[in-house]
C-alpha positions as CSV (number, residue, x, y, z in Angstrom):
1,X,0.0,0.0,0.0
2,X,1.1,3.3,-0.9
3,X,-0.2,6.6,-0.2
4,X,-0.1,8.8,-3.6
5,X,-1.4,12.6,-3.6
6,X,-2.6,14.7,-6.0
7,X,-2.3,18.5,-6.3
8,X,-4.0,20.9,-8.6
9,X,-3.6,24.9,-9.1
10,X,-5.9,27.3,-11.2
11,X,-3.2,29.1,-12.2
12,X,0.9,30.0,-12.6
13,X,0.8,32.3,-9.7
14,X,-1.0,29.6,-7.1
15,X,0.9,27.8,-5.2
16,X,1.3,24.0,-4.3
17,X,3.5,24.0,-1.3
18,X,0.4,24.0,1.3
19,X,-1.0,20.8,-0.6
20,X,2.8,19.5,-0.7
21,X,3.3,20.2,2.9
22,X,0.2,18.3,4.0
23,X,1.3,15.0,1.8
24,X,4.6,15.4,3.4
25,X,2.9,15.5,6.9
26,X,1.2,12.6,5.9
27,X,4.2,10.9,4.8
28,X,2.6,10.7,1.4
29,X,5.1,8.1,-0.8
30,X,5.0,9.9,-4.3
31,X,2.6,12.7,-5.7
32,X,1.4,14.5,-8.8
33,X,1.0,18.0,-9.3
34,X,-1.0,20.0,-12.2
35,X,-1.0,23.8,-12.9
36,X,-4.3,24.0,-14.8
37,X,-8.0,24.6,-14.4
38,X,-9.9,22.1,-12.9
39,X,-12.7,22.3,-15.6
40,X,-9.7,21.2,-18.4
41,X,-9.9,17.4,-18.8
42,X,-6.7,17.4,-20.0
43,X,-5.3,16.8,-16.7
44,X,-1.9,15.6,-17.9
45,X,-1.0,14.5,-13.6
46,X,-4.2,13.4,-13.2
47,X,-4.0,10.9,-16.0
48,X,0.0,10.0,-14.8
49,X,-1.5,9.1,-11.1
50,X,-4.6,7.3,-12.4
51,X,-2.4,5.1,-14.4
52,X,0.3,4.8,-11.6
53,X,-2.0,3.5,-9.0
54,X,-2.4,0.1,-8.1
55,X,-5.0,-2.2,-5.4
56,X,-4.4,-1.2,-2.3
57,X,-2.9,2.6,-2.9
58,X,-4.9,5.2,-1.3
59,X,-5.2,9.0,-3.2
60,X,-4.9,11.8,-1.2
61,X,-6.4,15.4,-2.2
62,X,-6.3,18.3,0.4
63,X,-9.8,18.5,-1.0
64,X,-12.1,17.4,-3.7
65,X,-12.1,20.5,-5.6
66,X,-8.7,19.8,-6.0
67,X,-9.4,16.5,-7.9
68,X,-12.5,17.4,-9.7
69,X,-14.7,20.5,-10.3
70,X,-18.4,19.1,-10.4
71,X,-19.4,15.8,-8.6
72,X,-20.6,13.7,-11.6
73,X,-16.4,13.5,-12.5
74,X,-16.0,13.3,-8.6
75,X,-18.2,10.4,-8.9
76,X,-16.5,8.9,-12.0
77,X,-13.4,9.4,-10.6
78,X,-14.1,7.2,-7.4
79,X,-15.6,4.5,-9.3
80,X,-12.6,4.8,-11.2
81,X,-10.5,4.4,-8.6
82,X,-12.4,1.7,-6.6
83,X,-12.4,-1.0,-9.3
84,X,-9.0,-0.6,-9.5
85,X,-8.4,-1.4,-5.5
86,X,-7.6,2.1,-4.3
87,X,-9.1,4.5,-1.9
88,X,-9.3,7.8,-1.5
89,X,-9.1,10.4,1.0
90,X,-9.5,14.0,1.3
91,X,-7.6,15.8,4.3
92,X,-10.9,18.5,4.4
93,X,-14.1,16.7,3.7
94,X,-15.5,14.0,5.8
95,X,-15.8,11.4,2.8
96,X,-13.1,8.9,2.6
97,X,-13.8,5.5,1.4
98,X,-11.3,4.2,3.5
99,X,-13.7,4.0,6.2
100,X,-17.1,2.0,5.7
101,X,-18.9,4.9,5.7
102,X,-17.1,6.3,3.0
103,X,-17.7,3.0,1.1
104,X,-21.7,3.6,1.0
């Protein structure tokens, strides 16, 4: 099992160290950053981590907006994710389908 994060900014002038800081907190094992508007599906990062994943991974977003801009993609996303193996968990929102109530 690996812990893998995933970071997004708007823009050039954001910056990712806050969402780097709290993987490194976390002792997050590798992460993928992208500097580009959440409503482009041409996530080039995105793409990278849902390829490097494997069963048993969890994701880790400092929040869902981060990983997706409406919840339909959220959604996709998870399923995504789940029938691969892997989890995900956000360090703001409650949801984190590495508990059983995350699962439902």
């Amino acid at each position: 099992m690996a812990l893998i994060g995933y970071a997004r900014v708007s823009t050039q002038e954001q910056n990712e160290v806050r969402q780097i800081e709290s993987f490194a907190a976390l002792g997050v094992d590798k992460y993928f950053i992208d500097k580009c508007s959440g409503k482009d599906a041409a996530r080039p990062q995105l793409n990278a981590m849902r390829d490097y994943v494997r069963e048993g991974d969890i994701v880790v977003v400092t929040e869902y907006a981060r990983l997706a801009r409406s919840v339909r993609d959220l959604l996709t996303l998870i399923d995504d994710l789940t029938a691969k193996g892997v989890q995900l968990r956000s360090l703001k929102e409650q949801f984190d389908t590495t508990t059983p109530q995350g699962k439902l």
